[in-house]
N, C-alpha and C positions, 0 to 999 in steps of 0.2 A: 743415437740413443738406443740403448739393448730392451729389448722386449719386456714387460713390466710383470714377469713371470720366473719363479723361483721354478728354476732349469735342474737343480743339482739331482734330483730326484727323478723317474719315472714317471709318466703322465698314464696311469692305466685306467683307475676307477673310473664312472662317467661322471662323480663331481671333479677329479682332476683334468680329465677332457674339456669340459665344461670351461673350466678355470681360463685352459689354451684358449679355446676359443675365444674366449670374452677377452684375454690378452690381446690377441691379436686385431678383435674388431677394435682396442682401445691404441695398436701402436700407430708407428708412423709408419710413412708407405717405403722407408729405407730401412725398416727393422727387422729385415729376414735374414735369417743366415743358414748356414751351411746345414743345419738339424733340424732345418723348421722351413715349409715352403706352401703360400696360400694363393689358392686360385678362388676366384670369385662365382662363375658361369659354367662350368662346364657341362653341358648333358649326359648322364650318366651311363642314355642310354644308347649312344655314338660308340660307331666302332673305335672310330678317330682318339674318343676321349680314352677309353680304356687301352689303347696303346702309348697315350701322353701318360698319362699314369707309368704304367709298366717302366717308361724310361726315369721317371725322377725315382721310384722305387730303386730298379737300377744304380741311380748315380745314390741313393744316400748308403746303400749296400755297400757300395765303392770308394766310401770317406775313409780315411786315417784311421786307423785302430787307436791311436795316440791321443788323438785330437777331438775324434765325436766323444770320446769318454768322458769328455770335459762336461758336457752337457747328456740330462737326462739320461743318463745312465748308457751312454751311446746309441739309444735310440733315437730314429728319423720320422720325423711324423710329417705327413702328406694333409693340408686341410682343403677342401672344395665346399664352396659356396660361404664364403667368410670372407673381406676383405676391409684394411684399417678403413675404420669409420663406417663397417653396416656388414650387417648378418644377409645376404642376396638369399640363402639358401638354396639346395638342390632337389630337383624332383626324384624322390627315393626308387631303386630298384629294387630287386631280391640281390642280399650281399651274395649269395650262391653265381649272381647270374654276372654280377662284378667280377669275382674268382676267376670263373669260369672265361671270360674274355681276355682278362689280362693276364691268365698262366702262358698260354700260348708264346706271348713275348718274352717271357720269362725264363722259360724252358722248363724241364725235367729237373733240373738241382738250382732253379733260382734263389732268387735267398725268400727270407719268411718275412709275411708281412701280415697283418690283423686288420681287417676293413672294420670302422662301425658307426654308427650314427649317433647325432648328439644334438637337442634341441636345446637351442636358445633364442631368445625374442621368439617362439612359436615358430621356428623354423628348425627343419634337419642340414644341419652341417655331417657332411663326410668325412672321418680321420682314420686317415691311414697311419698305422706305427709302424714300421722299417725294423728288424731287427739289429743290435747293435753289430759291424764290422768286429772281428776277429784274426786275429794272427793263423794262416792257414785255410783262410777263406780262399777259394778259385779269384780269378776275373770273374766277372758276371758281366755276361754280355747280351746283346738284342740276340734273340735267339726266331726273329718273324720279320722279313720288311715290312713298314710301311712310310707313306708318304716319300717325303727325302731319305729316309734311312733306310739303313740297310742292314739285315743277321751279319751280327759279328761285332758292328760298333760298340764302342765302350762310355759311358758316359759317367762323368763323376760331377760332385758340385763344388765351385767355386764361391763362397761366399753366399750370395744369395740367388744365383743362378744354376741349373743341371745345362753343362754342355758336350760336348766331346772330347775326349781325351786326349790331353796332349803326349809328348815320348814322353818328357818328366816324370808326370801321370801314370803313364803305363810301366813305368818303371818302376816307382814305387808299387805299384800292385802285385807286380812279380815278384819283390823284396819282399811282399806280405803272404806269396804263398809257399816261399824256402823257409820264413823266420817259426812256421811250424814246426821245425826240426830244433831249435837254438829255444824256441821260450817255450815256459806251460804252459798247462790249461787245469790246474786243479781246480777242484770248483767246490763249493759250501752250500750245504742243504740243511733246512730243520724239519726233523722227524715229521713234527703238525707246523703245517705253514698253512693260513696266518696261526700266532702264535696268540691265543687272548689273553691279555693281562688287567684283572680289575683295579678300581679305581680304592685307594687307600688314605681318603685324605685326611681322619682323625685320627691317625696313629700319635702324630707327635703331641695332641691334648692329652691321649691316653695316657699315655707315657707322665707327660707331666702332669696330671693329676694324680699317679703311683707317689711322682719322686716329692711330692709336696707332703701327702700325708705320711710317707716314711720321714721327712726334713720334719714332722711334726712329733713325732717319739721321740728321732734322736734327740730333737733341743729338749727336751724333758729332763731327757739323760744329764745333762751338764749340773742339774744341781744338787749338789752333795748334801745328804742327813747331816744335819745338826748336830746330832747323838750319835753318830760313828765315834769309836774310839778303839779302833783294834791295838793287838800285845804290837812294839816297833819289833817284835824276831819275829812276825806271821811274814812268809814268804808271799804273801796274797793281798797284801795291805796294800792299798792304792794310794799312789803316792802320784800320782797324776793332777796337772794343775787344771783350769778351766781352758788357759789356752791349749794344753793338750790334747785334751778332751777335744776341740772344737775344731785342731788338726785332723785328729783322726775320723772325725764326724764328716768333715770334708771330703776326705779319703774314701770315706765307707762311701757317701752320695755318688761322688762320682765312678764307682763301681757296681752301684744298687744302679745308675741307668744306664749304664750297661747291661748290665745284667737280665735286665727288664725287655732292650730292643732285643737282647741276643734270643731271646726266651719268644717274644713276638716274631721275629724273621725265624726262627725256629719253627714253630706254627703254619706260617705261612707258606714255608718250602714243603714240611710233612701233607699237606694239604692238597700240594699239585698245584697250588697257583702262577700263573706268569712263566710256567716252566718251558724253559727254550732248551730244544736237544739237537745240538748239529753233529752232522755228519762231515768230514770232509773225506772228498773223493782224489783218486789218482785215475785216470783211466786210460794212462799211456803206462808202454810197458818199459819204465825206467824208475828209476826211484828218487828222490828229492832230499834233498839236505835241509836243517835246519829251516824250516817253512814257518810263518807267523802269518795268522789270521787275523785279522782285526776287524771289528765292527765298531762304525761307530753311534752310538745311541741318540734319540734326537731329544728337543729339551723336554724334562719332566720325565722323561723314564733311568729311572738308577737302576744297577744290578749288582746282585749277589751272586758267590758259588756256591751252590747246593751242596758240595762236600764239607764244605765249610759248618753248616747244622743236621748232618747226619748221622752225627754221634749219639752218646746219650745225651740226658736230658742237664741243661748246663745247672752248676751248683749253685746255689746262692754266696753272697761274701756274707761274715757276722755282722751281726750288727753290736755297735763300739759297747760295750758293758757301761750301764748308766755309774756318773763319779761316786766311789765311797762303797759300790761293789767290790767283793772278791775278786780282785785283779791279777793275772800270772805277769808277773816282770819279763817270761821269755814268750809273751804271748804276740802273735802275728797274724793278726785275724783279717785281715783287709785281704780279698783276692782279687788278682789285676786281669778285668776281665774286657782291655783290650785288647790282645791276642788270642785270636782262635789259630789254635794248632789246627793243620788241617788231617781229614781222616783219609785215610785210602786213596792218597794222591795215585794216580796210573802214572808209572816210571814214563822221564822221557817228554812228558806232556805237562808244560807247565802255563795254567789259566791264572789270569787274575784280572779285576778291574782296576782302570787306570784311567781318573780324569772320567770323562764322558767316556769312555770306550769299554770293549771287552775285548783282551788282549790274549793268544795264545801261541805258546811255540812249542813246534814239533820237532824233536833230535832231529829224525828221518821218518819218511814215508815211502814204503815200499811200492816196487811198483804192482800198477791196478790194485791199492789195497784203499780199503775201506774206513777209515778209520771213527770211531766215536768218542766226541768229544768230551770233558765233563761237564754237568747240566748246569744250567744258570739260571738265576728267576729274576724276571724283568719287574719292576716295581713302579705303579704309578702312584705318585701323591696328588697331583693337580690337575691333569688335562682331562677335561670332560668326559665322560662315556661315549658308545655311538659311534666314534670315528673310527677311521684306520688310519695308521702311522707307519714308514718305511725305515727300516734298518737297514744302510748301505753297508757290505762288506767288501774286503780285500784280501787277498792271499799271495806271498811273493815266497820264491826260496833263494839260498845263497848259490846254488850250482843248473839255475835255469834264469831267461833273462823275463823281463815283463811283468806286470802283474795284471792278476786278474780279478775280474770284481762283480760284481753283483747287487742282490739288494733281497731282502726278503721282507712279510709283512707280519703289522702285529695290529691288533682288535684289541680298542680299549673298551673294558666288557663293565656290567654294572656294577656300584659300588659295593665292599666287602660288608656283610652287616654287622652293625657295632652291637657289641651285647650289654645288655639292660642296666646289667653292674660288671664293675671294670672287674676280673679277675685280680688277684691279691699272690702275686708270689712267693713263693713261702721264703723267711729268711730266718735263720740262728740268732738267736738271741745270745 
């Protein structure tokens, strides 16, 4: 049975710790694996314990670039004082005095690890996060004897054990520190990380309480004076029947709301709301071919491109001329306001939303260049205020191998205020 805990993500905040924890005092005593390993007992304050530590740090250091990426974002979390079925808890020390005991085994370039504490049942549980394995990482090895070991061993994890390295083992680890040469490391940053996006959940009422009382003029429109009787040679005689009328009424509506969201997400980008600005980085000196970033959005966040309503301010469509008016026979008043032509696209660079995601390809990226992306605005309609939510991203090119990935954060901030009376878009009559 797999641990009863949504892994795809990062465990950072202390309600996501929290979460771990209570996962594992709920799993079973076979449900550890290779990214997750719980001790029950340990005294914090033992030389002994802070060199056992030091080695599972070690071994999760030492996992698969490939494989821990699978889970939580490739990071390794270490938990003390938690085991299935009961919180034991540990006697807390100063994380400084932690550090401090366990760098030693570590060495001078061990890898990075995050100590911190986390109550549950009224108890401090210990998590250690491991940073995630990368292409180009050293060996990490014991760098202090003690007990049976000895400076120099290697220890990696098997499944739900840290043991010692086999050749196999050490073989693939030296394949992991030549394959820095063969794959990237571009990596994806946003300007303001977390990124806050508020909460919008009466747009779609708004909207339809516009498109209702426009459906209520036009049907006005449709019935014709009585006492019409234009000369049959006026080029302006409306010769338009009811169901024509009731075509093009159609036509106009579904262009009026359009026209209406274009004009609201318009607003909303001039505004700064949910504005995401990424950066992507090169920091090797080579350059990269056709590169695509992808992020994928979790449920309840949609996005826009901000070049997309950067223009002026969108036009209204007319509205259909009520029957038995002055009508032009070459007249084409309906604007099709499902395409936004986009403004000042940056050559080279092409964004778009796709499905749940935000998509972008880069021709080339120079080397160590800098590049910034165009803006996007993140939109929530449903999920609560209050929380934080993770955007995992990805970046692969066509002439380096691997990819590489990440995760950034966004704050669902408080709701947008609805105004008193709906604004009234202006339209042509």
């Amino acid at each position: 049975m797999a641990l009863n805990v949504d892994h795809s993500k990062t465990f950072r905040t202390p309600l996501q710790l929290r979460s771990l924890v209570e996962a594992v005092k709920l799993a079973g005593e076979h449900d550890e694996n290779d990214w997750i390993e719980w001790k029950s007992n340990y005294n914090l304050s033992e030389k002994q314990t802070k060199a056992t530590l030091a080695r599972h740090i070690l071994a999760m250091a030492n996992r698969s670039v490939e494989k821990s990426s699978q889970s939580a974002n490739g990071y390794g979390y270490i938990l003390v004082g938690v085991e299935p079925g009961a919180v034991t808890g540990v006697t807390t020390i100063d994380l400084a005095d932690l550090e401090s005991g366990i760098r030693p085994y570590l060495g001078p370039h061990g890898p990075e690890w995050i100590p911190s504490y986390v109550t549950v049942d009224d108890k401090e549980v210990l998590v250690i996060a491991v940073d995630p394995p990368k292409d180009g990482d050293p060996i990490h090895t014991l760098h202090k004897d003690y007990d049976k070991y000895y400076a120099g061993m290697i220890f990696v994890r098997r499944t739900a054990q840290t043991v010692i390295a086999g050749p196999g083992e050490v073989l693939r680890l030296s394949q992991r520190v030549q394959s820095s040469e063969e794959r990237q490391s571009l990596s994806l940053e946003a300007v303001d990380n977390p990124v806050e996006v508020p909460r919008w959940p009466w747009l779609e009422e708004a909207v339809e309480s516009l498109l209702n009382k426009e459906s209520e003029i036009v049907e006005k429109g449709k019935r014709r004076p009585a006492s019409r009787s234009p000369l049959i040679s006026s080029t302006s005689f409306d010769r338009r029947s009811e169901d024509d009328y009731a075509r093009e009424a159609e036509d106009y509506l579904l262009a009026y709301k359009k026209y209406v969201l274009n004009v609201a997400m318009q607003s909303y980008a001039r505004k700064g709301f949910g504005l995401l600005q990424l950066r992507l980085k090169n920091s090797q000196e080579r350059s990269y071919q056709q590169v695509r970033v992808e992020l994928d959005l979790p449920d309840g966040i949609s996005a826009f491109l901000g070049e997309d309503y950067a223009g002026d301010d969108f036009e209204a469509p007319d509205r259909p001329k009520p029957l038995g008016e002055d009508y032009s026979l070459i007249q084409s008043n309906i604007i099709n306001m499902g395409d936004i032509s986009p403004v000042g696209r940056i050559p080279d660079v092409h964004m778009r939303i796709e499905g749940g995601a935000i998509v972008c390809d880069v021709a080339s990226l120079r080397a160590e260049e800098i590049l910034s992306l165009p803006s996007v605005h993140l939109m929530n309609f449903e999920t609560s205020g209050g929380s934080s939510l993770v955007i995992p991203w990805s970046v692969t090119a066509v002439n380096a191998l691997g990819r590489t990935r990440g995760h950034m954060e966004i704050e669902l901030g408080s709701e947008i205020e609805r105004p008193t009376e709906e604004p009234e878009p202006e339209v042509s009559d």
